[in-house]
Each structure stands twice: as C-alpha cells, then as structure tokens.
C-alpha positions as CSV (number, residue, x, y, z in Angstrom):
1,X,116.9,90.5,101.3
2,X,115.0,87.2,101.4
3,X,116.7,85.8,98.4
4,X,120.8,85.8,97.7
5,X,121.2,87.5,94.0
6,X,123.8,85.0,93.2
7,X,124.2,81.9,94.6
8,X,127.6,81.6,96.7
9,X,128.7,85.2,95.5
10,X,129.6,86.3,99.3
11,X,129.2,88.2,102.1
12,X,129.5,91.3,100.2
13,X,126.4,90.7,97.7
14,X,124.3,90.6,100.7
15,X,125.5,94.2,101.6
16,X,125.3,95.5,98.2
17,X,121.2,95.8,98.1
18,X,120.7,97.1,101.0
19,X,123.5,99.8,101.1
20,X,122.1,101.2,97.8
21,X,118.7,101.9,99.6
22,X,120.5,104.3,102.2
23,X,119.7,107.3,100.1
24,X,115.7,106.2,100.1
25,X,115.5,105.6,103.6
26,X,117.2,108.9,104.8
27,X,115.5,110.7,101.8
28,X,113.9,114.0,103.5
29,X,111.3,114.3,100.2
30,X,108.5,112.4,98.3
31,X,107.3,113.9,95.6
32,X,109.9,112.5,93.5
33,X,109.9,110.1,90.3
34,X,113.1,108.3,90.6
35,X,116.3,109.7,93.4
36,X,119.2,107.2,91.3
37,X,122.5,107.6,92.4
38,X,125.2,107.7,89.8
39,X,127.5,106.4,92.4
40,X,127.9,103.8,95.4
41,X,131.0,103.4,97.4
42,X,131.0,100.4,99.9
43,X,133.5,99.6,102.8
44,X,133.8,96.5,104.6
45,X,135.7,96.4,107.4
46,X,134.7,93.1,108.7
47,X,132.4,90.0,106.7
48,X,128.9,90.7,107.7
49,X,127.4,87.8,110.4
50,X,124.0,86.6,111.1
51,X,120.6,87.0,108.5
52,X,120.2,90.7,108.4
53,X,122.0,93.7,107.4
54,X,120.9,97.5,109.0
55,X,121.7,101.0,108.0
56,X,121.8,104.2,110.1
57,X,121.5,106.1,107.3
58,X,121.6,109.9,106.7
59,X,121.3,112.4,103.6
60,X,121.8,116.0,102.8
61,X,120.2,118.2,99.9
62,X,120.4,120.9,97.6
63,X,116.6,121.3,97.7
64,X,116.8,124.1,94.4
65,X,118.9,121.8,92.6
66,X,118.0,118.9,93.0
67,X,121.1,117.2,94.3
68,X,122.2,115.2,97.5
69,X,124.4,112.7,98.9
70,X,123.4,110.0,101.2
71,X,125.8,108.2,103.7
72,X,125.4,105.3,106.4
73,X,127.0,103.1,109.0
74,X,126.3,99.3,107.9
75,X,125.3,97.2,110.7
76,X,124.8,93.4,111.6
77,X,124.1,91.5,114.6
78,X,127.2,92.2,116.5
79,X,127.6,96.1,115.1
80,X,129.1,97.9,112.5
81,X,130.9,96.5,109.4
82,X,131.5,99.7,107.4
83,X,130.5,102.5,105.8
84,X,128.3,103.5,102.0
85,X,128.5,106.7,100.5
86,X,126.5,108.0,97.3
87,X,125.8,111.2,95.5
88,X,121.7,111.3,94.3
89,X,120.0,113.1,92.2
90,X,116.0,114.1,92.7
91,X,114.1,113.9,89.5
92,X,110.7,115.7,90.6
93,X,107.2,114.4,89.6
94,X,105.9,116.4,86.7
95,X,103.0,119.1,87.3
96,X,99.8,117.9,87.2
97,X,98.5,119.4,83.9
98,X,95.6,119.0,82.0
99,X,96.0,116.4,79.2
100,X,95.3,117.6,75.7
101,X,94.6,115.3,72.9
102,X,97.1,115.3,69.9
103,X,96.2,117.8,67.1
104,X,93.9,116.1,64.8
105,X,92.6,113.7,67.5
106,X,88.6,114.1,68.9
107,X,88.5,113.8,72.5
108,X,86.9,110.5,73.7
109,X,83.5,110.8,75.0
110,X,81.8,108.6,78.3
C-alpha cells in the first residue's frame, strides 16, 4: 500500500490491506464476480519493519459449493510476523445469455 488509511493508526493498519487480499492471490479460479470473505482473523506476533508487507498465501475449495478458506504467513523484511485466516465465498459470473428486451419495449435498431 502506497498510502497509510489513517494517519498514525499503526503498524497493524499497514497489515490489514494486504492480509485481506490472501484469499485473491491464492485463489485457484477466475471466473468469479466477487470471492468476499465474511471473516478475517489477523495475528501479530511481532510490529511489522521496513516499507513492505508479503504474504505466502494459500487457499482451499469446495469447487460445487462454492466455498473456501484462504490462509497465509505475513512477512516483512526480516521474516514472519504472523499469521491471516479467512473463510470465502465464490459468487460465479452469471451465464452469458441473450438479452431480451422488457415486454412492451421494441428492440433498438443500428
């Protein structure tokens, strides 16, 4: 993140952004419309150091039912700092089908 959220708010808004994208990187499907997670649990177990923040992040699906959890190791310069967790859920793009005007409505010509 180039930008703090919140002035002065502390190390742990600086981990906050990037541990809620550890379901998106690890995410092992696109076609979806949105993956939010209804959950994020963070763990510090030392203040982040340095400009940058790094996940190793993993996830698992249900691929029928559309449900997953994604987890990672949170990293800075000198190594780990803790741990996210999350459980996701896949919303699918909608099928591709042919758009039909409303009833009463002419079609619009080129």
């Amino acid at each position: 993140m180039n930008q703090a959220v919140i002035n002065d708010a502390g190390p742990l808004s600086a981990v906050l952004g990037p541990a809620d994208w550890t379901h998106g990187i690890a995410r092992p499907c696109q076609n979806v419309v949105a993956d939010p997670n209804p959950n994020l649990t963070v763990q510090l177990f030392r203040q982040p150091e340095g400009p940058w923040i790094g996940i190793r992040a993993q996830a698992r699906w249900r691929p029928a039912g559309g449900l997953g959890a994604g987890s990672g190791v949170l990293l800075d310069v000198d190594g780990e700092i803790g741990r996210v967790s999350m459980s996701v859920i896949l919303v699918p793009f909608p099928l591709q089908a042919k758009a039909q005007p409303a009833e009463g409505l002419a079609r619009a010509s080129n």
